[in-house]
C-alpha positions as CSV (number, residue, x, y, z in Angstrom):
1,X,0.0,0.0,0.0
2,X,3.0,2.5,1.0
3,X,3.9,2.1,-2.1
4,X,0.7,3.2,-4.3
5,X,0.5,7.0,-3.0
6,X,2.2,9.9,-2.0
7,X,1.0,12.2,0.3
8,X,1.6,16.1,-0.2
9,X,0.9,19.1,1.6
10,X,1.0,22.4,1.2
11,X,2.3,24.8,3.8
12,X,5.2,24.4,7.0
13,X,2.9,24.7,10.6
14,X,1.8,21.9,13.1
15,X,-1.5,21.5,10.6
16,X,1.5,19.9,8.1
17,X,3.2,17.8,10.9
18,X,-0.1,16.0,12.5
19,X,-1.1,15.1,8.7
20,X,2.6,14.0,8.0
21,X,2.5,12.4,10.9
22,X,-0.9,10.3,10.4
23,X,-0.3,9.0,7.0
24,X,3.7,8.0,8.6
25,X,1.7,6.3,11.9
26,X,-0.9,4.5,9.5
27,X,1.2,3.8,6.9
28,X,4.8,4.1,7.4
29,X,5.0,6.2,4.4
30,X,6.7,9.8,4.3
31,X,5.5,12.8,2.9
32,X,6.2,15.9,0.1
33,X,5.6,19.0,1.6
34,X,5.7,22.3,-0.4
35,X,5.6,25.6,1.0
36,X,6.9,28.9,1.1
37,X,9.5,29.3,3.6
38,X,11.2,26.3,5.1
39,X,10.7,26.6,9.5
40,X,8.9,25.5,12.5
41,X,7.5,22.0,13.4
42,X,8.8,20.6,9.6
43,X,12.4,21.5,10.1
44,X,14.5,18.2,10.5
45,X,12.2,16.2,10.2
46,X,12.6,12.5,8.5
47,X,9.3,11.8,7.8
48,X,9.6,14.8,4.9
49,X,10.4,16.5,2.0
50,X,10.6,20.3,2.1
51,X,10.9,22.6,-1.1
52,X,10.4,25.8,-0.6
53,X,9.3,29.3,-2.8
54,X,8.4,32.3,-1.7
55,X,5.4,32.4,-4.3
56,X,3.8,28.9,-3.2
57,X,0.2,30.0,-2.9
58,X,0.4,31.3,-6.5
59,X,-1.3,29.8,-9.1
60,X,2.0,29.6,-11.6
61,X,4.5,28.2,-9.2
62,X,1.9,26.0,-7.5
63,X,0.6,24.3,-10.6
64,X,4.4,24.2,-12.0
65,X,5.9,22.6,-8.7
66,X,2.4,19.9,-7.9
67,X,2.3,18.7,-11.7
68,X,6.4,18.4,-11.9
69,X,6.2,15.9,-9.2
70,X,3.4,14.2,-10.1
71,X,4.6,13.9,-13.6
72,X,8.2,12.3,-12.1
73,X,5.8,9.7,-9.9
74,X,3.8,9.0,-12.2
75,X,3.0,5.2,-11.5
76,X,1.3,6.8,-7.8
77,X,-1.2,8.4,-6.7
78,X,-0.1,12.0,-5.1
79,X,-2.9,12.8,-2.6
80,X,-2.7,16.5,-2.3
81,X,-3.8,18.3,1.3
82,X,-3.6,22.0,1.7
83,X,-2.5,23.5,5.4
84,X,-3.4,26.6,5.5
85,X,-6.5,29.3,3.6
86,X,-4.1,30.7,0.9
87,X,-3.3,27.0,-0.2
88,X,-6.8,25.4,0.1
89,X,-7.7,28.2,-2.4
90,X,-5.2,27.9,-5.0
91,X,-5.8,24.1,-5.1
92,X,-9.3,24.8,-5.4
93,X,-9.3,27.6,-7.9
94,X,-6.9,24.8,-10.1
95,X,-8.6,21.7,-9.9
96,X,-9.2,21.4,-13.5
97,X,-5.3,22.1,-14.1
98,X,-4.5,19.4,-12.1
99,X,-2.4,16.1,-13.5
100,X,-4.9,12.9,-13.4
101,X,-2.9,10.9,-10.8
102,X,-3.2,13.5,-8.4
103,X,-6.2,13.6,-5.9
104,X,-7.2,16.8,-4.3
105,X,-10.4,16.1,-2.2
106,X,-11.9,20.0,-2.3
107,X,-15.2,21.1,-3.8
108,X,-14.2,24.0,-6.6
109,X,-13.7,27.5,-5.3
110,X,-16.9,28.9,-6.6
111,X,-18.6,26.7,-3.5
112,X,-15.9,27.4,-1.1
113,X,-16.0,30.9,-1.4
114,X,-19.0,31.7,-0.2
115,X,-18.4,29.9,3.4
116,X,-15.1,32.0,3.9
117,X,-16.4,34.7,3.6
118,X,-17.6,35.3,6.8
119,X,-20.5,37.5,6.0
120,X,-21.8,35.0,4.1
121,X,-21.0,32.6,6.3
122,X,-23.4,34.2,8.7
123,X,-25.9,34.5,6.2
124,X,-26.1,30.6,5.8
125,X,-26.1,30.0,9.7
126,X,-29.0,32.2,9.7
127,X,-30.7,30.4,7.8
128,X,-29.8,26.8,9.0
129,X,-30.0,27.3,12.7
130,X,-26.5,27.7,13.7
131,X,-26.0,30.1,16.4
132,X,-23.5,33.0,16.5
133,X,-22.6,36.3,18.1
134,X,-24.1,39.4,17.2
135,X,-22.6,40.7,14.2
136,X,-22.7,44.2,12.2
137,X,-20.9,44.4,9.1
138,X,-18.2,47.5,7.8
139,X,-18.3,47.7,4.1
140,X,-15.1,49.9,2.5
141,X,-17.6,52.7,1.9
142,X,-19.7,51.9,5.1
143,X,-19.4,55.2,7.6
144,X,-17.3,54.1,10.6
145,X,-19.4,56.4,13.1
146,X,-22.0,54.1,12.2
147,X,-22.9,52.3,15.5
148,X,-22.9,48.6,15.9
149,X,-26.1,47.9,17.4
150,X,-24.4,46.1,20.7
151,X,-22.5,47.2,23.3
152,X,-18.4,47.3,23.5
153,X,-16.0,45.2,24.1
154,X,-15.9,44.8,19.9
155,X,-14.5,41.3,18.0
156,X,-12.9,43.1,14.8
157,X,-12.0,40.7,12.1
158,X,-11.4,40.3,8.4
159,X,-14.4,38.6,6.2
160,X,-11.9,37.6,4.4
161,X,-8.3,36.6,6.2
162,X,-6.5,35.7,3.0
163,X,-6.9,38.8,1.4
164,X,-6.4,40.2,4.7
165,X,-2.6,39.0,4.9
166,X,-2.5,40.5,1.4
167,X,-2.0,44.4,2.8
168,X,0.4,44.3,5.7
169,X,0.0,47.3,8.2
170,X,2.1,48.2,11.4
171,X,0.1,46.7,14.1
172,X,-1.9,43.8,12.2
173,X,-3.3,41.3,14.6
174,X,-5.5,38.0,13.8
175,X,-8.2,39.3,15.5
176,X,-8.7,42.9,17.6
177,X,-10.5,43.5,20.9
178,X,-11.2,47.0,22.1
179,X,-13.0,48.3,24.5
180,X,-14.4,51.9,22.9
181,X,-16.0,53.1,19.6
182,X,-13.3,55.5,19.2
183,X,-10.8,52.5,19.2
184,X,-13.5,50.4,16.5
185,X,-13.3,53.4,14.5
186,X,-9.3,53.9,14.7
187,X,-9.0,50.1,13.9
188,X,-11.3,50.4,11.3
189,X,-9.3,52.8,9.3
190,X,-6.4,51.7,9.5
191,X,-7.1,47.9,8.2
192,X,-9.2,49.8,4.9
193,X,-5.9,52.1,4.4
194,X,-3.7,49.6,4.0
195,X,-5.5,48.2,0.8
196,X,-7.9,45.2,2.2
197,X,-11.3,46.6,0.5
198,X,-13.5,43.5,1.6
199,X,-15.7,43.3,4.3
200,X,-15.0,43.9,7.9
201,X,-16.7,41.8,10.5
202,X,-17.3,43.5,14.1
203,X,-19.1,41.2,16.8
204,X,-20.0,41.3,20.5
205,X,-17.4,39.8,22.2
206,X,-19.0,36.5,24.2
207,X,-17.7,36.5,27.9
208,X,-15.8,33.6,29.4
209,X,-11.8,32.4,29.1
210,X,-10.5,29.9,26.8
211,X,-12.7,27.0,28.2
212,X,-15.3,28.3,26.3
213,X,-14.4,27.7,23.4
214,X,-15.2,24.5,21.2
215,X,-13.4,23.3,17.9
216,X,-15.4,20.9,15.9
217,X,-13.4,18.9,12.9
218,X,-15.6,17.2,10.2
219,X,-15.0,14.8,7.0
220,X,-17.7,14.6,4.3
221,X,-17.3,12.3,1.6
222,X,-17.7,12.5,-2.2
223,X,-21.8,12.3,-2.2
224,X,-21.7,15.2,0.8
225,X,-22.5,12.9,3.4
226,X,-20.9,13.0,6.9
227,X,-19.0,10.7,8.0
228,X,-17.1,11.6,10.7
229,X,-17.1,14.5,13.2
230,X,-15.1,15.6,16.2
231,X,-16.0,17.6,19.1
232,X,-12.7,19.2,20.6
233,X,-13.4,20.8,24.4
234,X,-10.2,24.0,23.7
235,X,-8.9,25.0,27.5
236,X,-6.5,26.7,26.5
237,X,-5.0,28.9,23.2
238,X,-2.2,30.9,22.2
239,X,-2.0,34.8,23.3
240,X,0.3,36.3,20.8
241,X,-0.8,39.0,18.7
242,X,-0.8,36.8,15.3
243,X,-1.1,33.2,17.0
244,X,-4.4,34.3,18.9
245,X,-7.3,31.7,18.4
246,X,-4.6,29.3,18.0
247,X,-5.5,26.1,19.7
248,X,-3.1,24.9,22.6
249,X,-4.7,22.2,24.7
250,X,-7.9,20.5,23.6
251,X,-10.0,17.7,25.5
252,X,-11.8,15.3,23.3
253,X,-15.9,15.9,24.4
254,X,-18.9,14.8,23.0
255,X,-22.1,16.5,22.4
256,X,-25.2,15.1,20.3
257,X,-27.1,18.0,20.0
258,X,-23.8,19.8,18.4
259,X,-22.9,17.2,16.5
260,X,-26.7,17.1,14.9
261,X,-26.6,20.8,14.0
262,X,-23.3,21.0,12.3
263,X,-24.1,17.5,10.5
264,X,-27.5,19.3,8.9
265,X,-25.9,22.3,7.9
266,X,-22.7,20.5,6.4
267,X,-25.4,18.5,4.2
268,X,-27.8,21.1,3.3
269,X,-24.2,22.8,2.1
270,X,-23.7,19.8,0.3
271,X,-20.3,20.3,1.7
272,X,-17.7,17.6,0.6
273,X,-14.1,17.4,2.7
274,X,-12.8,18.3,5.7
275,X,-14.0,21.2,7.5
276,X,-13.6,22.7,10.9
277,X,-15.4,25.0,13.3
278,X,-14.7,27.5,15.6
279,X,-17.5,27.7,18.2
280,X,-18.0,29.4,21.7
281,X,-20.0,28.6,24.5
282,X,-22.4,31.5,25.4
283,X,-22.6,31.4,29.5
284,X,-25.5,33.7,29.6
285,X,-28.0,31.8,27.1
286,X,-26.3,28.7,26.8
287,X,-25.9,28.5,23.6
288,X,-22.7,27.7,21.5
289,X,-22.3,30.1,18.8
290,X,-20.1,29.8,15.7
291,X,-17.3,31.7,14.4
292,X,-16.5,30.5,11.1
293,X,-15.7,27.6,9.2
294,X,-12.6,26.8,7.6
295,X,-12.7,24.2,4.5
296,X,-9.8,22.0,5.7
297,X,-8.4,20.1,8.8
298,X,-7.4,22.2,11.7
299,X,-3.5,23.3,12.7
300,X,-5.1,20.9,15.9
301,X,-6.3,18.0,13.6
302,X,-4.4,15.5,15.5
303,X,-6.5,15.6,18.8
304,X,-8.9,13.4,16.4
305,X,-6.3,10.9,15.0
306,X,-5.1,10.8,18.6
307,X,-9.2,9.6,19.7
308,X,-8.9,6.9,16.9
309,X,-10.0,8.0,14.0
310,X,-6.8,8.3,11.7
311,X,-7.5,11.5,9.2
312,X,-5.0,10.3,7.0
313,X,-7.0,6.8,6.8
314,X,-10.4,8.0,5.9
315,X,-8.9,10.0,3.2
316,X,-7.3,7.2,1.9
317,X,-10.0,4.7,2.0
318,X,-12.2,6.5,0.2
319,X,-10.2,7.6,-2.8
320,X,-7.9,4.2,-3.0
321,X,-10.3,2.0,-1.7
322,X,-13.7,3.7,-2.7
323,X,-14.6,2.6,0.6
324,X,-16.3,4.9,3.9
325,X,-18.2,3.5,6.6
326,X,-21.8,3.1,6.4
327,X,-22.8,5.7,9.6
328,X,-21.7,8.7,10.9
329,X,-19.2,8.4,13.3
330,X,-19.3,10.9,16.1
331,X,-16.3,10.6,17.9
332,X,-16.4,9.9,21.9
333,X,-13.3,9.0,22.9
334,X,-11.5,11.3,25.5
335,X,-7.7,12.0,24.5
336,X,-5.8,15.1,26.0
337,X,-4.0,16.7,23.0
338,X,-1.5,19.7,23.8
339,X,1.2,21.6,22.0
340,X,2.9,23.3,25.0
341,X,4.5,22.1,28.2
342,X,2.5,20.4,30.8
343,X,3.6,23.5,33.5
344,X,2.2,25.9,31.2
345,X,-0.9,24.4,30.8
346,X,-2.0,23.7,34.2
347,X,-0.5,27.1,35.4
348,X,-2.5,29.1,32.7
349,X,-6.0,26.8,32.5
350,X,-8.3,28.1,35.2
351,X,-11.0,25.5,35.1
352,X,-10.4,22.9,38.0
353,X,-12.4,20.3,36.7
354,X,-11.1,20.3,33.4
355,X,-7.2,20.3,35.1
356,X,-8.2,17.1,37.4
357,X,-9.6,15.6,33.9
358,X,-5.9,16.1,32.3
359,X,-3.9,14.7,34.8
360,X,-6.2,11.5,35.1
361,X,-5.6,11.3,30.8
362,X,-1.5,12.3,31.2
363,X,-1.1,9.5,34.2
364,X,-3.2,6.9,31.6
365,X,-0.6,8.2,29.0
366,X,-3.8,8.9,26.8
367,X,-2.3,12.7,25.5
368,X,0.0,13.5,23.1
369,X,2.0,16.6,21.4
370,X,1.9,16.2,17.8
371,X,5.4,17.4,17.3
372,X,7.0,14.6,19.7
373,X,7.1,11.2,17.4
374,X,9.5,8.8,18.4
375,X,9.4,7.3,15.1
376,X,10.8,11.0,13.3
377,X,13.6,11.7,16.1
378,X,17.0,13.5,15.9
379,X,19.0,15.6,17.8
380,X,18.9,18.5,15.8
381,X,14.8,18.4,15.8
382,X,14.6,17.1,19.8
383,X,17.1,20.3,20.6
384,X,14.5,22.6,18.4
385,X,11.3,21.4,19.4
386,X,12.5,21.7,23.2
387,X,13.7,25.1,22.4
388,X,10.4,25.9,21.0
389,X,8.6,24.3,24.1
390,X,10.4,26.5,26.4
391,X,9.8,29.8,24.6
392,X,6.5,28.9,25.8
393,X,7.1,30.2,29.5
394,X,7.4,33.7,28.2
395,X,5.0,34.0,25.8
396,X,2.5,33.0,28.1
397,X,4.0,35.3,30.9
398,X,4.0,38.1,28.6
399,X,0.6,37.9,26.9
400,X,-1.2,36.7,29.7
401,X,-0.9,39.4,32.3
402,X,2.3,38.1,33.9
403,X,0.2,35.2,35.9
């Protein structure tokens, strides 16, 4: 079987690794990976191949670089995964350009499009069901003394974050929170003056630390049926100005109801792929209300290979094997998954309950960190992943109010 496919990706972040890393685990096959700068959890590693151009997420170099390798393994299938927005679209937008032994499992951009835009995206959970936060949103030529229609703190957030990354600006976060209109208004401008025309999304922001939040990861097949979804309880994410939102320790939880919801909407979408969800939990009407959807695995898709259900196998099954299981499987398993050191994340998590629950999982050894694979070890990666561990203990310190 190792022998049949390859597996590529696009892009150089822990999304990369956990895929690498699944396909290697299920397999014992390595992976191409092509991306634009060579750095983080992909450096020295043996499980892949890096190349590297500056221009990856274009559509000449892209197509150039994925049908030259394809082309020289001809006899295999190359199952190609994108890591990241600006890859998932230029995959998408190409699929027709695409050599014939290469399998790209995305819907064409046209129907991709409308879910990343996140006013649209809103539109369509209106009119499913799906809950989310109150939401006003800034047009280019949209007055920005025009008021909200909720109360401050203020969410601010691109509609569109790929074309956001497009127009750099001194001071561009992921996200912004800020407390005042005149601060709305002052963020406002700036992100239309540095080019980024698209819409602007401004929402109430929904009280409640980290442990609020949910992540929920999602595989349709081919006919846009569900066939798997997992339910990720986050207690804890990343507090840097451009890693904010990034997940850091997840609990595996299940919830019916949830599962249900997103399942209905996925399949009136007639959605086909991965996808994944950022919800939060609403303490003061209980509800869990979405933030967006993005049309790929997670950066934290291994906390669902970790429960059991190998990503890397469904994809395979069904486009070597034709074969997906007959039901929807809605994972319950409870795994502790975690990309920072243990100290950090019991210092920094404030919910007991959810703490004692970790250290019953980390004394089963039922966790894991991605990154750490005893099958893909060296000394020059051990020495760079523990280097990156510990910059953890700052960046925590720093961004989290010196706890």
């Amino acid at each position: 079987m190792k022998n049949n496919f390859i597996p590529v990706f696009m892009g150089n972040d822990i999304n990369v690794y956990s895929m690498a890393r699944a396909f290697h685990q299920e397999y014992n096959v390595n992976s191409m990976v092509f991306c634009k700068s060579i750095s983080g959890p992909c450096k020295n590693s043996k499980i892949l191949e890096l190349d590297a151009h500056p221009k990856m997420d274009t559509k000449e170099i892209f197509l150039n670089k994925i049908n030259t390798f394809a082309k020289n393994n001809s006899d295999k299938k190359i199952i190609l995964i994108g890591c990241g927005d600006s890859y998932v679209e230029v995959i998408s937008r190409n699929l027709n350009d695409l050599r014939e032994n290469i399998i790209a499992p995305y819907m064409n951009f046209s129907k991709i499009e409308p879910l990343t835009d996140k006013k649209t995206f809103y539109e369509m959970c209106q009119e499913y069901g799906i809950d989310y936060p109150s939401t006003f949103i800034y047009e280019k030529e949209t007055s920005t003394d025009i008021d909200p229609g909720f109360a401050a703190p203020y969410i601010i957030k691109p509609a569109d974050s790929v074309d956001y990354w497009r127009f750099p600006f001194e001071g561009q976060d992921k996200v912004f929170l800020v407390n005042t209109k005149n601060e709305l208004k002052s963020i406002l401008n700036k992100i239309f003056k540095s080019g980024y025309s698209k819409s602007i999304v401004v929402q109430e922001f929904i009280p409640g630390d980290d442990s609020n939040m949910r992540v929920l990861t999602s595989y349709s097949d081919r006919n846009a049926k569900v066939k798997l979804m997992a339910l990720g309880h986050v207690l804890l994410e990343e507090h840097t100005p451009k890693g904010i939102g990034n997940h850091a320790v997840i609990l595996n939880e299940y919830n019916k109801e949830l599962y249900d919801k997103y399942n209905l909407l996925l399949e009136k979408l007639d959605y086909k792929g991965f996808s994944n969800f950022d919800i939060k939990y609403d303490e003061r009407d209980g509800k869990y209300k979405a933030f967006e959807i993005n049309p790929r695995q997670g950066r934290s898709n291994f906390y669902v290979t970790n429960s059991g259900y190998n990503l890397a196998k469904i994809i395979v099954d069904e486009y070597m094997f034709n074969k997906t299981n007959e039901d929807t499987i809605l994972v319950s398993n409870q795994k502790l998954w975690m990309v920072i050191p243990k100290q950090v994340a019991f210092k920094y998590i404030a919910d007991e309950k959810c703490k004692n629950e970790m250290r019953k999982l980390i004394s089963k050894g039922e966790y894991v960190n991605p990154l750490f694979y005893d099958k893909d070890k060296s000394l020059k990666r051990t020495l760079s992943l523990i280097k990156s561990q510990l910059s953890h203990y700052a960046k925590y310190k720093k961004y989290m109010g010196g706890k």
